[in-house]
Wavefront OBJ file of the C-alpha trace (Angstrom):
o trace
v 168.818 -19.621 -7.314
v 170.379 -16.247 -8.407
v 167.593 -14.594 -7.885
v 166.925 -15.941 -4.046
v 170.566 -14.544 -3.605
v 170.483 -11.363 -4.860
v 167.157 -10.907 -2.962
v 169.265 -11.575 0.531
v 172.128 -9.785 0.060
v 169.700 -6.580 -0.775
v 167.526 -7.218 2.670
v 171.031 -7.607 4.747
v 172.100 -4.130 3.287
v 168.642 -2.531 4.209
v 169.016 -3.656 8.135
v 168.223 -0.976 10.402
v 171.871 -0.472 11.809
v 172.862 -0.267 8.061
v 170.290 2.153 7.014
v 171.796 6.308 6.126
v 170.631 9.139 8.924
v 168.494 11.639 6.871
v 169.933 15.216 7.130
v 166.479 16.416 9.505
v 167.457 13.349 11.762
v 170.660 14.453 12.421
v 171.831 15.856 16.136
v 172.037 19.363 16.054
v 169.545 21.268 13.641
v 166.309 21.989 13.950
v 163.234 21.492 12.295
v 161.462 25.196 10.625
v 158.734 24.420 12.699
v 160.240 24.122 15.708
v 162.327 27.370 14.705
v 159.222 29.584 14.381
v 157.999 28.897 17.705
v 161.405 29.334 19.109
v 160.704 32.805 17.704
v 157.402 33.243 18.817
v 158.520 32.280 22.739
v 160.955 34.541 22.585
v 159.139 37.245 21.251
v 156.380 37.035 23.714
v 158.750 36.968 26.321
v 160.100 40.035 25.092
v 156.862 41.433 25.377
v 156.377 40.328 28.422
v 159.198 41.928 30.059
v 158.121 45.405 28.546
v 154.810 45.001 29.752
v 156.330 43.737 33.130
v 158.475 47.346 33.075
v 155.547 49.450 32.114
v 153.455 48.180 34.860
v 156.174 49.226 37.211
v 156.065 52.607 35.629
v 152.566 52.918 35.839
v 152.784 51.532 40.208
v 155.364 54.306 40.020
v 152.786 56.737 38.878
v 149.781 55.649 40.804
v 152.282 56.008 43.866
v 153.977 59.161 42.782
v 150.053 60.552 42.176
v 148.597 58.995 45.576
v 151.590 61.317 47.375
v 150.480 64.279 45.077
v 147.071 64.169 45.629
v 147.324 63.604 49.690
v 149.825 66.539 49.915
v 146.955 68.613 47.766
v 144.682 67.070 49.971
v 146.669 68.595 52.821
v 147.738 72.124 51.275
v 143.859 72.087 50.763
v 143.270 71.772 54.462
v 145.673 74.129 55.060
v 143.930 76.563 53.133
v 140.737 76.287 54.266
v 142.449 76.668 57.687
v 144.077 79.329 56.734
v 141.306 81.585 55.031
v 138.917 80.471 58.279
v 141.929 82.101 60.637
v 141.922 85.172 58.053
v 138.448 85.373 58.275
v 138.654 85.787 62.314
v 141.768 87.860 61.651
v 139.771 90.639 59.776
v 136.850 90.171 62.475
v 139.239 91.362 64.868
v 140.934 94.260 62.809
v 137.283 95.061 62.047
v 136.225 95.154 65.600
v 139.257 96.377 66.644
v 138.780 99.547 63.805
v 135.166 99.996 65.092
v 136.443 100.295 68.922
v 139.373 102.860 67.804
v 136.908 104.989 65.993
v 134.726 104.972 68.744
v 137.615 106.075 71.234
v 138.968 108.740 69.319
v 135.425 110.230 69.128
v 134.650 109.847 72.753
v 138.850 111.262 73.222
v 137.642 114.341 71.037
v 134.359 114.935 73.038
v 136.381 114.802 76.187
v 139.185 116.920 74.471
v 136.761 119.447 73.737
v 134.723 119.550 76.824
v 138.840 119.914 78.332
v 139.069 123.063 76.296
v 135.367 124.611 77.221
v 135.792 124.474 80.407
v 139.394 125.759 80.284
v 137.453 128.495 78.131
v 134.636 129.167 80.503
v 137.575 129.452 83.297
v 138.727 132.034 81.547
v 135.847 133.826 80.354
v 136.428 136.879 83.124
v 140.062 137.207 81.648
v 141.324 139.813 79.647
v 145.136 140.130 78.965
v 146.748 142.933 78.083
v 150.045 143.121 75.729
v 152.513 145.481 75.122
v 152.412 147.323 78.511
v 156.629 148.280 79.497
v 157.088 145.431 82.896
v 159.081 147.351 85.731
v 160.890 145.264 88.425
v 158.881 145.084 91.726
v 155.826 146.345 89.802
v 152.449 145.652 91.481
v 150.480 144.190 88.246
v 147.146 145.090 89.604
v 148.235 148.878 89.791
v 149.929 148.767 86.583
v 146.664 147.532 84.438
v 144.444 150.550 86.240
v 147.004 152.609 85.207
v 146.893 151.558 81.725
v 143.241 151.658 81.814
v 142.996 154.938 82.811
v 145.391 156.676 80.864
v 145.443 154.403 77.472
v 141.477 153.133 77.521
v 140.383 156.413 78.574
v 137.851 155.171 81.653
v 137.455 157.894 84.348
v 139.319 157.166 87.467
v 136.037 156.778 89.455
v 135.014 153.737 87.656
v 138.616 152.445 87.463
v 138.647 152.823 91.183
v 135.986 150.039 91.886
v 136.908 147.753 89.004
v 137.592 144.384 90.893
v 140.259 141.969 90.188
v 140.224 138.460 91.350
v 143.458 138.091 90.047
v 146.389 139.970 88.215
v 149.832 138.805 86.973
v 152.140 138.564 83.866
v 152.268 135.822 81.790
v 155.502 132.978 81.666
v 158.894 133.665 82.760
v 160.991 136.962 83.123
v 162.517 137.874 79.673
v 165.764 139.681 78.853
v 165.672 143.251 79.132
v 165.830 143.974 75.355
v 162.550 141.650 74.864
v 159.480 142.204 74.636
v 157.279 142.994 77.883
v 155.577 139.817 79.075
v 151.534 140.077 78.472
v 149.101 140.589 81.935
v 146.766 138.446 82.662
v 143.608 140.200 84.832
v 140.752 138.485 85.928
v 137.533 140.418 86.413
v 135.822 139.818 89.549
v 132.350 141.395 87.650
v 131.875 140.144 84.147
v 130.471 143.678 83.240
v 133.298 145.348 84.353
v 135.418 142.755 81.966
v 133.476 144.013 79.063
v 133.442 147.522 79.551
v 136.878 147.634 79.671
v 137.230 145.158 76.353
v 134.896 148.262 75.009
v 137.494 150.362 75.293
v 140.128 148.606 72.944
v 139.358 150.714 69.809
v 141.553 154.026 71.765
v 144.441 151.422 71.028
v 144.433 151.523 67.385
v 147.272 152.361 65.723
v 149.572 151.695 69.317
v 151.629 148.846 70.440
v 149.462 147.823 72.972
v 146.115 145.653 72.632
v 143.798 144.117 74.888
v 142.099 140.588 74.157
v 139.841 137.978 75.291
v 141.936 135.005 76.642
v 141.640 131.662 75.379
v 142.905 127.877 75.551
v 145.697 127.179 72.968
v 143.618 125.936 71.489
v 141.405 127.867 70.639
v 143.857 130.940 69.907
v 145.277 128.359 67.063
v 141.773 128.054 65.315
v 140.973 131.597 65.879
v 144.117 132.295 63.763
v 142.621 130.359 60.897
v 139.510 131.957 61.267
v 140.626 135.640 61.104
v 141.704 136.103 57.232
v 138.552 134.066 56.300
v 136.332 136.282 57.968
v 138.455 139.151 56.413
v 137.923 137.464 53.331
v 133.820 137.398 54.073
v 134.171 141.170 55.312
v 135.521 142.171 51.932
v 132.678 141.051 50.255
v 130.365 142.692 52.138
v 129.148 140.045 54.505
v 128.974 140.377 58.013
v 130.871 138.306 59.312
v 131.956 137.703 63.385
v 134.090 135.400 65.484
v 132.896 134.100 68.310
v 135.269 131.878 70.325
v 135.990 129.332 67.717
v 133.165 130.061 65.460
v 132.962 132.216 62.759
v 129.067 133.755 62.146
v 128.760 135.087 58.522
v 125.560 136.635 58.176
v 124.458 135.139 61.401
v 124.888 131.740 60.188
v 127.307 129.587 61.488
v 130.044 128.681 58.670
v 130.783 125.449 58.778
v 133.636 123.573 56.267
v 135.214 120.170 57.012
v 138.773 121.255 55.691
v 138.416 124.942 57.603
v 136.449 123.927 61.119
v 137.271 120.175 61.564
v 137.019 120.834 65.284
v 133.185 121.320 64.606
v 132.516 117.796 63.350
l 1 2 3 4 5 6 7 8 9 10 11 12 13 14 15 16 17 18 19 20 21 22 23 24 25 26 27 28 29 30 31 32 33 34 35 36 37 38 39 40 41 42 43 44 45 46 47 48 49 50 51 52 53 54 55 56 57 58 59 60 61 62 63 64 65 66 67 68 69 70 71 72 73 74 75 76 77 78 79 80 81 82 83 84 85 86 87 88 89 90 91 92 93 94 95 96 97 98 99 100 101 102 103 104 105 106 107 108 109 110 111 112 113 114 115 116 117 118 119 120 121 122 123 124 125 126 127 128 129 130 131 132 133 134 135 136 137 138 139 140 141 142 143 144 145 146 147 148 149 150 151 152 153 154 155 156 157 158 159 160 161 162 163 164 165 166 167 168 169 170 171 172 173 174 175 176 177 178 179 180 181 182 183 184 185 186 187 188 189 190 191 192 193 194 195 196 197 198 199 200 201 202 203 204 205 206 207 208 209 210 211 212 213 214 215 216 217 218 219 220 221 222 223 224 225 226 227 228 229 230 231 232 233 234 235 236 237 238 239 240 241 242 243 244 245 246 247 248 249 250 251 252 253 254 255 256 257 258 259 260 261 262
């Protein structure tokens, strides 16, 4: 009878509403299972949010480098534009050298045909320097004076020289000056260079009697004379003739002498 008691008074203590909480069933805790994939979660979300930021860095790149690459795609343009405009630049300049070069050799062809026929217009001319200028003077008298008396022609063959045209050369000068050079022009080219003839009865005078010539030409003659003095020295023979210089009856040519004669 004991025993029956003891029996139910154990199964009434071991009711559920009687029965001790374990410490895992209690409000509050967690389990360690449940703790490690707490961690796991939260370290794949971690790893999602870097990814998440380094795929906006890398759209950040692809759009910075899409900007890059159109504005090399445009400098490239503008290059080749730029090099095909240079190209037809230098075209021009070239053209534009080439038409230059051929006008300043057709303006020095017309220059010099300017100064031969300036020279031919002169080629009856001789002018004579030195000879004293007296107010009211009639020039053509006063240069077959000097021809007589200073170039030693008889007075019978100054009497029919014949002058187209006599007269002294650039304004009246000051008293104390120099006497302004005549310029005669021959109506008989033989009579021009029979007179010229005469010039060696002036050595060692004031006077002189020359050719006359273009500007010119008188500039390039200067440059001539000590080089054919030079020639002369050596024992060449060497003459001037207009703007050419003959040494040994061959023309002498030089670029950096005689441009004028290339």
């Amino acid at each position: 009878m004991k025993k029956a008691q003891c029996a139910a008074s154990l199964a009434i203590s071991e009711t559920p509403s009687s029965k001790t909480l374990r410490p895992a069933d209690s409000p509050g805790t967690t389990s360690p299972a449940g703790k490690d994939i707490a961690d796991i979660l939260e370290s794949i979300d971690k790893r999602l949010s870097s990814f998440d930021a380094r795929l906006s860095l890398v759209e950040i790149l692809h759009w910075e480098f899409k900007c890059l690459r159109e504005s090399l795609e445009f400098s490239q343009q503008q290059v080749e534009t730029l090099a095909a405009e240079n190209a037809t630049l230098r075209e021009s300049v070239k053209c534009l050298t080439e038409n230059v070069t051929q006008l300043n050799r057709e303006n020095k062809k017309i220059k010099e045909t300017v100064i031969d026929l300036q020279a031919r217009s002169m080629h009856d001319n001789l002018v004579f320097s030195g000879i004293p200028e007296a107010a009211g003077e009639d020039a053509e008298t006063t240069v077959k004076s000097f021809i007589k008396n200073h170039l030693k022609l008889p007075e019978d063959t100054v009497k029919n020289i014949v002058f187209d045209r006599v007269h002294r050369l650039g304004p009246i000068r000051a008293a104390a000056g120099r006497p302004r050079p005549i310029v005669a022009k021959f109506g008989h080219f033989k009579q021009k260079e029979q007179v010229k003839s005469r010039g060696r009865e002036l050595k060692g005078t004031d006077f002189s009697v020359n050719d006359q010539f273009p500007k010119e030409i008188l500039e390039r003659r200067r440059v001539l004379f000590p080089i054919r003095r030079g020639f002369i020295q050596k024992g060449s023979r060497a003459v001037i003739a207009v703007d050419r210089l003959y040494v040994d009856g061959q023309l002498h040519r030089d670029p950096d002498i005689t441009p004028w004669l290339y």
